[in-house]
N, CA, C and O atoms as a GROMACS GRO file, in nm:
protein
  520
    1UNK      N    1  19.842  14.806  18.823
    1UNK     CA    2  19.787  14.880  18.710
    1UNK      C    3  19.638  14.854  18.700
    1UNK      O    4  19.595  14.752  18.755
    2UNK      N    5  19.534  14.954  18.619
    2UNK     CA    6  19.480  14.936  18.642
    2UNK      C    7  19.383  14.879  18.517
    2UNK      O    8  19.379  14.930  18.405
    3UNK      N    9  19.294  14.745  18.568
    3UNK     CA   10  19.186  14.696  18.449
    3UNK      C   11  19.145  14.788  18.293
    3UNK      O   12  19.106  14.752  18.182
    4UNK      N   13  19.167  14.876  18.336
    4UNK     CA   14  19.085  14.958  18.216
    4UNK      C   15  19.142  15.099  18.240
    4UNK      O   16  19.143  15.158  18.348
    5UNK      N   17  19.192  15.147  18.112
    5UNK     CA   18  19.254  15.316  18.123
    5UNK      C   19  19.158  15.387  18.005
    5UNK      O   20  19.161  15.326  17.898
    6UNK      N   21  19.059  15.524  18.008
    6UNK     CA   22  18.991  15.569  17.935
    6UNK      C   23  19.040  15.730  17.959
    6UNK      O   24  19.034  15.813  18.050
    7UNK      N   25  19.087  15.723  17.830
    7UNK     CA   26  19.159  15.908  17.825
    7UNK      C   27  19.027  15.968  17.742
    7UNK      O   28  18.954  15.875  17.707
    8UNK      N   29  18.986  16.077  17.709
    8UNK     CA   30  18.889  16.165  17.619
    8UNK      C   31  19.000  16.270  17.545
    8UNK      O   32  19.110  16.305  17.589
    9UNK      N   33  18.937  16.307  17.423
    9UNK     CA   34  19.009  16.438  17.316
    9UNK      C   35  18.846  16.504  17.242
    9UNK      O   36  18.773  16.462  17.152
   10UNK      N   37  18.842  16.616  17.328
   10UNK     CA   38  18.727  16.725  17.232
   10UNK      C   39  18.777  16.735  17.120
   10UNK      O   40  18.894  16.769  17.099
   11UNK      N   41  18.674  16.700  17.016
   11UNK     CA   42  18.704  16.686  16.839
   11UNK      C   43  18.618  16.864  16.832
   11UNK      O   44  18.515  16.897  16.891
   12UNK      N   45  18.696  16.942  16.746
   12UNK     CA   46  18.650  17.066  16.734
   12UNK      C   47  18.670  17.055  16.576
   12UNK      O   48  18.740  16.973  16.516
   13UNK      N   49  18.578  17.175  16.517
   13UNK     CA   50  18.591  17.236  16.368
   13UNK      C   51  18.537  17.300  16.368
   13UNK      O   52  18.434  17.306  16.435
   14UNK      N   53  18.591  17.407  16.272
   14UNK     CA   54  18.483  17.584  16.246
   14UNK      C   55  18.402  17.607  16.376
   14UNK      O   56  18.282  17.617  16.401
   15UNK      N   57  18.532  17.614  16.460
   15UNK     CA   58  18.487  17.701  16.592
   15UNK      C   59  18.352  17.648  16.715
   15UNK      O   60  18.271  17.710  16.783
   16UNK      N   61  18.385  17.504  16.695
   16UNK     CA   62  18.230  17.442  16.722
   16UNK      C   63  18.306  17.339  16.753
   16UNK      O   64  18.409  17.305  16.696
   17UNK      N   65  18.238  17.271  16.877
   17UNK     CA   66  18.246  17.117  16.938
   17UNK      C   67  18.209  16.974  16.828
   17UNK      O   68  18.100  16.973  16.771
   18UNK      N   69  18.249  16.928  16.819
   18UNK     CA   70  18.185  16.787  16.727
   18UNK      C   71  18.127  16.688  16.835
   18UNK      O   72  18.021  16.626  16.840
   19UNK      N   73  18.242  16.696  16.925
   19UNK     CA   74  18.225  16.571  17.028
   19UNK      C   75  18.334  16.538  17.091
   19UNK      O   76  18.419  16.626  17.108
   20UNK      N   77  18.358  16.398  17.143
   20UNK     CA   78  18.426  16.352  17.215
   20UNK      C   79  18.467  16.244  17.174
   20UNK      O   80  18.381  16.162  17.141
   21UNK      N   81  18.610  16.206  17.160
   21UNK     CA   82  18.665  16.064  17.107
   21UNK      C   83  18.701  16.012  17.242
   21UNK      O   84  18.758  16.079  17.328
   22UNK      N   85  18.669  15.909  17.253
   22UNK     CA   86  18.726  15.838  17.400
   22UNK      C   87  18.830  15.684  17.350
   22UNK      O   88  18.806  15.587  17.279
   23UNK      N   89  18.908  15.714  17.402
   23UNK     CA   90  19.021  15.560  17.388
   23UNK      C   91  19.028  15.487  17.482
   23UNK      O   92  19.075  15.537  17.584
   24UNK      N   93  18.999  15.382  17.486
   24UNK     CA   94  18.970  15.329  17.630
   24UNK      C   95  19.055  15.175  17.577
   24UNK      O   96  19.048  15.120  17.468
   25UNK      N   97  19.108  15.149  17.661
   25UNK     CA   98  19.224  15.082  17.696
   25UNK      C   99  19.215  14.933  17.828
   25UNK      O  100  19.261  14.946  17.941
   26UNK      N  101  19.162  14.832  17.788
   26UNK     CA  102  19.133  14.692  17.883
   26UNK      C  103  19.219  14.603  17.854
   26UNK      O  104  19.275  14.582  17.747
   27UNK      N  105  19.232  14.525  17.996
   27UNK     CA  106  19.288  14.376  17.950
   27UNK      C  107  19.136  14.306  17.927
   27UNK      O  108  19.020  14.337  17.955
   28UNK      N  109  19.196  14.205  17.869
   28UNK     CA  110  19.080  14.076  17.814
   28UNK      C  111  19.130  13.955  17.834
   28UNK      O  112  19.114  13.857  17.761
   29UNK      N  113  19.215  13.962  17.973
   29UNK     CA  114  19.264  13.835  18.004
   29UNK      C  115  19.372  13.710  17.907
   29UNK      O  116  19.414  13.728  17.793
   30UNK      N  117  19.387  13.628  17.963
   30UNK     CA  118  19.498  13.523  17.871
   30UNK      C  119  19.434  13.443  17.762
   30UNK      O  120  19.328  13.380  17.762
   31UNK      N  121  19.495  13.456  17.699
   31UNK     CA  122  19.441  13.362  17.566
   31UNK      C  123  19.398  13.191  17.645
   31UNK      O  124  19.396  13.148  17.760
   32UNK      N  125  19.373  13.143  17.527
   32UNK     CA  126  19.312  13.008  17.574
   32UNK      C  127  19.421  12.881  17.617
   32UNK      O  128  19.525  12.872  17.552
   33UNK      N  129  19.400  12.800  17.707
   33UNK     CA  130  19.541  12.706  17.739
   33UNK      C  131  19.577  12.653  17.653
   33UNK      O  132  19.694  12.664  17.617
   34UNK      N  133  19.462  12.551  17.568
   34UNK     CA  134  19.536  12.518  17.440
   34UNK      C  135  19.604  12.601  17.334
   34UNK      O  136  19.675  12.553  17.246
   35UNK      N  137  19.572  12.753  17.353
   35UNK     CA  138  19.622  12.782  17.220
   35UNK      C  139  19.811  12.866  17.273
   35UNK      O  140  19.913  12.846  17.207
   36UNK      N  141  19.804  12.939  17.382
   36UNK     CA  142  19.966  12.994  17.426
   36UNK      C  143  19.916  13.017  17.567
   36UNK      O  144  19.812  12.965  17.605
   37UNK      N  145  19.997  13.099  17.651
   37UNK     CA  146  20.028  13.153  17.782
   37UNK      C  147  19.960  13.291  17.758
   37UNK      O  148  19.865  13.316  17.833
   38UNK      N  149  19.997  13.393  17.656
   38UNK     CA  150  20.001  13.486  17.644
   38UNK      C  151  19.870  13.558  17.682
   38UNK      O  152  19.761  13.500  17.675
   39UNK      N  153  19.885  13.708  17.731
   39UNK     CA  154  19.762  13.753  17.792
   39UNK      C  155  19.738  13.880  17.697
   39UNK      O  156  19.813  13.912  17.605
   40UNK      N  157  19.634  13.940  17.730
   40UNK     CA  158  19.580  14.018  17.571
   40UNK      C  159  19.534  14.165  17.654
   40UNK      O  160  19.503  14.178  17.772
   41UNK      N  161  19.540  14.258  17.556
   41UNK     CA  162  19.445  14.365  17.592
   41UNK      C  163  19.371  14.435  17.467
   41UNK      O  164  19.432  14.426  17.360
   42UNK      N  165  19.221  14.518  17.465
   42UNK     CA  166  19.213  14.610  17.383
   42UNK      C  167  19.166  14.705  17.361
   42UNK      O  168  19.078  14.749  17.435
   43UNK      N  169  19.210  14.774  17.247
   43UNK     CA  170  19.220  14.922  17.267
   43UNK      C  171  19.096  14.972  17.144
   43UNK      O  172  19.090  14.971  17.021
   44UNK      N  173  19.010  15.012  17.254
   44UNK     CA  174  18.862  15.123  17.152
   44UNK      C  175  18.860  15.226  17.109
   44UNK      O  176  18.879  15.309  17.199
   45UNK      N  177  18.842  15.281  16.994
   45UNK     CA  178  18.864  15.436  16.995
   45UNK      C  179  18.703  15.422  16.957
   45UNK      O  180  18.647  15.337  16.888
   46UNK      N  181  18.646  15.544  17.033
   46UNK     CA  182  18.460  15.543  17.026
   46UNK      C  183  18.479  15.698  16.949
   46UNK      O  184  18.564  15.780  16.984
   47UNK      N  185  18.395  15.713  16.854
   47UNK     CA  186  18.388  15.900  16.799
   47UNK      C  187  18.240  15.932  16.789
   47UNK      O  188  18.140  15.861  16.779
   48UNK      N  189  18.265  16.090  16.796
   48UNK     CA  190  18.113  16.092  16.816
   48UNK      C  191  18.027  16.058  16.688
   48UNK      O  192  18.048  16.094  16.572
   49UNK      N  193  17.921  15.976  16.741
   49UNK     CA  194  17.758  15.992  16.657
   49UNK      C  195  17.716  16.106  16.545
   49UNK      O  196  17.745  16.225  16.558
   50UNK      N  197  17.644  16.049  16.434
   50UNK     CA  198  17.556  16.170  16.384
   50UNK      C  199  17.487  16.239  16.475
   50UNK      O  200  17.503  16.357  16.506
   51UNK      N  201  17.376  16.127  16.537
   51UNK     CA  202  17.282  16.212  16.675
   51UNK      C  203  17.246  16.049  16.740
   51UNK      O  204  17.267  15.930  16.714
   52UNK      N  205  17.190  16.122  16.823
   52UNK     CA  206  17.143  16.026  16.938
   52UNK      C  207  17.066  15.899  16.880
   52UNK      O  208  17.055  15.803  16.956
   53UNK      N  209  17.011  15.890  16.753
   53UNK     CA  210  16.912  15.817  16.710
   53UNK      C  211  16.996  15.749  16.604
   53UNK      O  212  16.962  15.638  16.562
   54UNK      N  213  17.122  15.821  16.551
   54UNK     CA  214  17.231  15.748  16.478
   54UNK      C  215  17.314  15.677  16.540
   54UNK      O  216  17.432  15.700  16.510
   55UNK      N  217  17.297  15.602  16.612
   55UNK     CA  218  17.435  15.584  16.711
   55UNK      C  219  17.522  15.487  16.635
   55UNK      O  220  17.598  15.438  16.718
   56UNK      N  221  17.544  15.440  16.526
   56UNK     CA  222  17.646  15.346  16.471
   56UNK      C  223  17.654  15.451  16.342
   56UNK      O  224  17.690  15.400  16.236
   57UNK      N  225  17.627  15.581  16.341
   57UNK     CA  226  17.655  15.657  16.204
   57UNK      C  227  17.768  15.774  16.275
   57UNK      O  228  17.758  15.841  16.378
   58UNK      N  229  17.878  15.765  16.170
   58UNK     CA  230  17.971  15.865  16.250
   58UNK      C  231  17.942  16.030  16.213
   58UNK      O  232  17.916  16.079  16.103
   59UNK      N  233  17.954  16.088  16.327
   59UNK     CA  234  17.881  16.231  16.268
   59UNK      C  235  17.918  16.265  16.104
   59UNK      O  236  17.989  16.187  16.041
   60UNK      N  237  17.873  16.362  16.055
   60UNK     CA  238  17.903  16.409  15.931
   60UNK      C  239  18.021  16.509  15.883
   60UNK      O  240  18.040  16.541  15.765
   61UNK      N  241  18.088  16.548  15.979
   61UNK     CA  242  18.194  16.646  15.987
   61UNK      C  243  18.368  16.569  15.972
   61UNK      O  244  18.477  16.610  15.932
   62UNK      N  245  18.311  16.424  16.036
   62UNK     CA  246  18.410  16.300  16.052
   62UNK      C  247  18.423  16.204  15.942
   62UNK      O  248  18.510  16.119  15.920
   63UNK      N  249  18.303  16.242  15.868
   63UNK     CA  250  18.372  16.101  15.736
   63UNK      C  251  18.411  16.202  15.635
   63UNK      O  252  18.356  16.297  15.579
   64UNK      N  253  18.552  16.131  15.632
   64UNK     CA  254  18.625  16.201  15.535
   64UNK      C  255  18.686  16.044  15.422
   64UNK      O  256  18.802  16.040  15.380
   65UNK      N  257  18.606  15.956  15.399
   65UNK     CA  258  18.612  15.856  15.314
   65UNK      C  259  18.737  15.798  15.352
   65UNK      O  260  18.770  15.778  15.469
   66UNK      N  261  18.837  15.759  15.203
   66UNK     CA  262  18.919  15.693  15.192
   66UNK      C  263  19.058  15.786  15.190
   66UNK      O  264  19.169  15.737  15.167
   67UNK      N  265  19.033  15.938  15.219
   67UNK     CA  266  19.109  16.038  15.294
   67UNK      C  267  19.169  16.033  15.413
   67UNK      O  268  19.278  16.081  15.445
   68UNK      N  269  19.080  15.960  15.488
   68UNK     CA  270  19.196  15.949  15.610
   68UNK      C  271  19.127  15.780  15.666
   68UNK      O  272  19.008  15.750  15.669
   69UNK      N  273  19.235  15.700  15.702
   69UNK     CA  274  19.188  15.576  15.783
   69UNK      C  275  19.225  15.576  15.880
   69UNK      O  276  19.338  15.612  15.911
   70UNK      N  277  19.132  15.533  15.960
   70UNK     CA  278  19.183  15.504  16.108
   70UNK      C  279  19.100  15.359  16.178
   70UNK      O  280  18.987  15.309  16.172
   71UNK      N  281  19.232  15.328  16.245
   71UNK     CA  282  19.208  15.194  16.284
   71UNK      C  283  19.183  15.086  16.150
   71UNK      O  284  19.105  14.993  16.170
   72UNK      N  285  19.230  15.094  16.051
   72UNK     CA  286  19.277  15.023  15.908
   72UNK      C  287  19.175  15.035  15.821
   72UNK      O  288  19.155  14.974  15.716
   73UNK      N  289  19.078  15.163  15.902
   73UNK     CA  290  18.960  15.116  15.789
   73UNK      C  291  18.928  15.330  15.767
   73UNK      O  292  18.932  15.418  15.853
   74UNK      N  293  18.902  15.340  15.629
   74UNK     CA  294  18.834  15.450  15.588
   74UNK      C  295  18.758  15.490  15.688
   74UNK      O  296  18.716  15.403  15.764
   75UNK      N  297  18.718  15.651  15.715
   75UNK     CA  298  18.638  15.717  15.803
   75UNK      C  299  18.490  15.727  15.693
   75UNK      O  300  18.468  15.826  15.624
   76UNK      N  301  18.415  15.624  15.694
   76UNK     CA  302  18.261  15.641  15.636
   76UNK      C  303  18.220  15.641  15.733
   76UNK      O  304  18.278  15.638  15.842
   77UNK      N  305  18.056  15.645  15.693
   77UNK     CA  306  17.903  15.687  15.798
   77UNK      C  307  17.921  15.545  15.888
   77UNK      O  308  17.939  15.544  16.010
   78UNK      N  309  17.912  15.430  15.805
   78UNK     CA  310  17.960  15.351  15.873
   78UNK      C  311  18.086  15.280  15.910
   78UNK      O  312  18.119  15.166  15.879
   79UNK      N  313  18.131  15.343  15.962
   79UNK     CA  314  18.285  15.317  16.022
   79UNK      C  315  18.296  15.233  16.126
   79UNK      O  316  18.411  15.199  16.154
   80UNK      N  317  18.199  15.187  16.197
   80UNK     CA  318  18.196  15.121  16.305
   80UNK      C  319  18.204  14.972  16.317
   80UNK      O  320  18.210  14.926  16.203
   81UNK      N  321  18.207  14.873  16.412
   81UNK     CA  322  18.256  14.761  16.403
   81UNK      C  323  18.204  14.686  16.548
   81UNK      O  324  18.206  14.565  16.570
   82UNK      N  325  18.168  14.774  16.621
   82UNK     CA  326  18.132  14.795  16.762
   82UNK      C  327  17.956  14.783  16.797
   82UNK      O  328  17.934  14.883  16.864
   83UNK      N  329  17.883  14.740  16.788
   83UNK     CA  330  17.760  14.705  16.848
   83UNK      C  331  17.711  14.835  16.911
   83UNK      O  332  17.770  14.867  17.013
   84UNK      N  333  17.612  14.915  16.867
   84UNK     CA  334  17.522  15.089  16.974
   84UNK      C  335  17.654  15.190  16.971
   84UNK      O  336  17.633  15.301  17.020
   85UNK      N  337  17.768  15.169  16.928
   85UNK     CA  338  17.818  15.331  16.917
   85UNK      C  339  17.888  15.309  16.773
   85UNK      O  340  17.868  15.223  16.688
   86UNK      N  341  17.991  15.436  16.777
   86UNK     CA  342  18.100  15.430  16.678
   86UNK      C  343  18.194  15.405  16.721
   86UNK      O  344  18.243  15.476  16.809
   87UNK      N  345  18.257  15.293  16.673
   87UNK     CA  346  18.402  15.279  16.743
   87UNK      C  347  18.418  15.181  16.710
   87UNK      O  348  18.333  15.093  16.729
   88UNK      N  349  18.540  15.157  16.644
   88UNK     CA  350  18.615  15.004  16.654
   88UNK      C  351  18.767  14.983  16.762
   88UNK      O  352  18.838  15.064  16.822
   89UNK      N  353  18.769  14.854  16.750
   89UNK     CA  354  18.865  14.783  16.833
   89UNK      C  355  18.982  14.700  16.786
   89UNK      O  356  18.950  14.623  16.695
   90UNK      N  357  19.092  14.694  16.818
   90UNK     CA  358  19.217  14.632  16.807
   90UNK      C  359  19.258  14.563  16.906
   90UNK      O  360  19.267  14.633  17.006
   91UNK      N  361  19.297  14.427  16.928
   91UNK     CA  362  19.378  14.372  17.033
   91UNK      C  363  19.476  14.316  16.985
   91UNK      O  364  19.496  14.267  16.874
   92UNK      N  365  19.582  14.332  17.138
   92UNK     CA  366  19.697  14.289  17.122
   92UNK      C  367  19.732  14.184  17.210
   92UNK      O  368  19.662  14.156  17.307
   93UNK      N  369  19.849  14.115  17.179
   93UNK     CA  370  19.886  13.982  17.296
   93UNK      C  371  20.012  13.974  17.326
   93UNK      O  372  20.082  13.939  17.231
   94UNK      N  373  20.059  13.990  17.412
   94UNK     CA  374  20.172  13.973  17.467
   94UNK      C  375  20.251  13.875  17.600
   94UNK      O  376  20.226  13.757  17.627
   95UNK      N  377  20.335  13.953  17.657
   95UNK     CA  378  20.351  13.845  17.796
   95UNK      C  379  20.353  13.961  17.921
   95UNK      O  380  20.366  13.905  18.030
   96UNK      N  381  20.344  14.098  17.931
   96UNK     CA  382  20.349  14.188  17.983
   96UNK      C  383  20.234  14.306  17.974
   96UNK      O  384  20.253  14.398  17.894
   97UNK      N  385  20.102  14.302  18.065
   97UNK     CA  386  20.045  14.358  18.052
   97UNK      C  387  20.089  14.527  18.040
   97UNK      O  388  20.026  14.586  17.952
   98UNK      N  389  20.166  14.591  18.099
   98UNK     CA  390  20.223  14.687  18.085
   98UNK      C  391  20.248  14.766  17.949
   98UNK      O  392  20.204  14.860  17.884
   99UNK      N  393  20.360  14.652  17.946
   99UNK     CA  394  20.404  14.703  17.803
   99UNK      C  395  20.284  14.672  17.704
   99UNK      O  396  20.296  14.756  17.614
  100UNK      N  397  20.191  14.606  17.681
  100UNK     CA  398  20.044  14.579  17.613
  100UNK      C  399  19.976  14.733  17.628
  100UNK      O  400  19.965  14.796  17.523
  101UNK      N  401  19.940  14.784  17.727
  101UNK     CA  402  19.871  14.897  17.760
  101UNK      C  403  19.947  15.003  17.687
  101UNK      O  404  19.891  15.089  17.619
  102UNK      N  405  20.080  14.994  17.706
  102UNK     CA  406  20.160  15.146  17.625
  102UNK      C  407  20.172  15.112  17.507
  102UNK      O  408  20.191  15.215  17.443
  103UNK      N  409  20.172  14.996  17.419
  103UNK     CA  410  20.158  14.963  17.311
  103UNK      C  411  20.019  15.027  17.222
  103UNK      O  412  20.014  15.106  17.128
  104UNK      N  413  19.940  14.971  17.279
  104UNK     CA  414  19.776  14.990  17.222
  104UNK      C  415  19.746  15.156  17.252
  104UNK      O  416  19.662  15.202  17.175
  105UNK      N  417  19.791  15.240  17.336
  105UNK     CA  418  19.777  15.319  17.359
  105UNK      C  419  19.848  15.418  17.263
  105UNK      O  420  19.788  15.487  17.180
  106UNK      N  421  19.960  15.416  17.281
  106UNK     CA  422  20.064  15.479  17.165
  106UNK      C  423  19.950  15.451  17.024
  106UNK      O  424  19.899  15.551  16.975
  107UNK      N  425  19.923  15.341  16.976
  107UNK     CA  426  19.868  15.311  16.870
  107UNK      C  427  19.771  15.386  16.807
  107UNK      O  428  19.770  15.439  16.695
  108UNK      N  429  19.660  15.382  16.927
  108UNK     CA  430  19.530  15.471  16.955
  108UNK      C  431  19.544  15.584  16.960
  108UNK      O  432  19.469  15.651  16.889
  109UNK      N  433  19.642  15.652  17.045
  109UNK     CA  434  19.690  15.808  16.984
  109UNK      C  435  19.778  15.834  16.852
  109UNK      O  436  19.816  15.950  16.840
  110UNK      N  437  19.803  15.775  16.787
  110UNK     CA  438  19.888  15.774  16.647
  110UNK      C  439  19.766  15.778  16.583
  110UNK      O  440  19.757  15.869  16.500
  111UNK      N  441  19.661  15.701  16.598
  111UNK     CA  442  19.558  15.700  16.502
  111UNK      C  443  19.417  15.812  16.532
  111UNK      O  444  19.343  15.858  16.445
  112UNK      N  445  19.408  15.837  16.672
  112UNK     CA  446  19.316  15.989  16.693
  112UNK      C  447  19.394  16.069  16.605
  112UNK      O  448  19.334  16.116  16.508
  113UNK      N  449  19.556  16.104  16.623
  113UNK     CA  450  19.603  16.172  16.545
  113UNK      C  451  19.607  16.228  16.432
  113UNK      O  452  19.632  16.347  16.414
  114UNK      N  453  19.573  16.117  16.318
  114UNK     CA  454  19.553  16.154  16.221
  114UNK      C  455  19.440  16.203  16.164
  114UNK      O  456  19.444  16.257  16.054
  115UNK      N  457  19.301  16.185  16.249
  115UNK     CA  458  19.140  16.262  16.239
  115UNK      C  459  19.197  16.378  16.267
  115UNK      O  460  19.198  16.456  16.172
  116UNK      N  461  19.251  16.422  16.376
  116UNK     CA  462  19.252  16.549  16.417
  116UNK      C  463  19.359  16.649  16.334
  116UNK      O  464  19.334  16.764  16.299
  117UNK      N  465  19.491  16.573  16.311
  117UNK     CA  466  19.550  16.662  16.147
  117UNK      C  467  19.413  16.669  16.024
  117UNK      O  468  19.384  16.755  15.940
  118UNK      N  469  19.370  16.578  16.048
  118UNK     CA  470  19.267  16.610  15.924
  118UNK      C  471  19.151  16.718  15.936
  118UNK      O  472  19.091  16.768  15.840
  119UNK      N  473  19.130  16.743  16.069
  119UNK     CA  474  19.074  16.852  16.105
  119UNK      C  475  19.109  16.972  16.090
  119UNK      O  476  19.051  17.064  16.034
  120UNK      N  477  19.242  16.966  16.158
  120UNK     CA  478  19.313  17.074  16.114
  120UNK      C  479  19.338  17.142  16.023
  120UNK      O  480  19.324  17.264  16.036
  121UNK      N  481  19.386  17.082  15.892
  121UNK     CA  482  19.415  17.075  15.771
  121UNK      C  483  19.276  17.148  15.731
  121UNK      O  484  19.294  17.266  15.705
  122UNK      N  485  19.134  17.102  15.719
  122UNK     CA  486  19.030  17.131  15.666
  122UNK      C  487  19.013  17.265  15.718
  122UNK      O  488  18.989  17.353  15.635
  123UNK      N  489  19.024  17.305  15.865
  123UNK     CA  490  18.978  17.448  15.932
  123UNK      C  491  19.060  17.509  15.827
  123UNK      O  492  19.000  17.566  15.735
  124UNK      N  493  19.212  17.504  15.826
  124UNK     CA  494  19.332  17.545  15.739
  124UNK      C  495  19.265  17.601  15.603
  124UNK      O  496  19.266  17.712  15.550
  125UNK      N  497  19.215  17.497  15.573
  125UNK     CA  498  19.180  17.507  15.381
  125UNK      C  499  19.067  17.634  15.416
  125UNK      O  500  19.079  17.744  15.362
  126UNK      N  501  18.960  17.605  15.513
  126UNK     CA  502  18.824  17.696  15.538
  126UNK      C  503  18.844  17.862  15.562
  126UNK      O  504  18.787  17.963  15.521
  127UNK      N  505  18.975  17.829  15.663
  127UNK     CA  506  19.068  17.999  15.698
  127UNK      C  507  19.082  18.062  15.538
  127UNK      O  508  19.031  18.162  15.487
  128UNK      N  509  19.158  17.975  15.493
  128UNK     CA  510  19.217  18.046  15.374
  128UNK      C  511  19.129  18.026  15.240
  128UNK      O  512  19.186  18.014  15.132
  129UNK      N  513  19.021  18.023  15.248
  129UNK     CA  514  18.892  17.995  15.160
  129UNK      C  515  18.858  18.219  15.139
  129UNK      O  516  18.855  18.299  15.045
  130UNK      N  517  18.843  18.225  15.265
  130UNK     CA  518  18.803  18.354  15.286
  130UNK      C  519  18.694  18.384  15.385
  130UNK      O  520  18.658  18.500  15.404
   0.00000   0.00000   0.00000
């Protein structure tokens, strides 16, 4: 298997690109000897930027406050947690890197998921606005 798995999902609204969410998916090796055996991986979800000069501000089309959370935290400007982009991180620990990777992954798409119903939902409300 391999070190690192990075899938992409084009974020669209009102007929227009937003960007690109990328989930990217690493091991981070075994925990420490003194503390267990167990080996770890984790899972990033990065969303796009306001602009190039915002890079830790999540665009403006994407914060939808305390309306939708992802990754345990509200979608604000600053949503991030991650050092030069947007994106926070989750790790997990287990004894099976495998099953670690489909874990965090499943997770990470459960939680793109719910930005993108929320997208949906809003085009929805905008359709039927008039």
């Amino acid at each position: 298997m391999a070190h690192t798995v990075v899938t992409t999902t084009e974020l669209t609204y009102a007929g227009r690109t937003i960007g690109t969410a990328t989930v990217t998916v690493s091991r981070i090796g075994q925990d420490p000897p003194e503390t267990d055996d167990l080996v770890g991986v984790q899972v990033e979800l990065e969303l796009p930027a306001a602009s190039a000069t915002a890079l830790q501000t999540l665009h403006p089309e994407l914060v939808f406050g305390a309306r939708v959370q992802v990754f345990g935290s509200d979608l604000v400007a600053g949503w991030s947690n991650v050092a030069g982009k947007v994106a926070r991180t989750s790790t997990y620990s287990g004894t099976v890197f495998t099953t670690l990777f489909a874990t965090a992954t499943v997770y990470a798409n459960a939680e793109l998921a719910k930005l993108t119903a929320a997208l949906a939902a809003r085009q929805v409300a905008l359709n039927d606005a008039g």
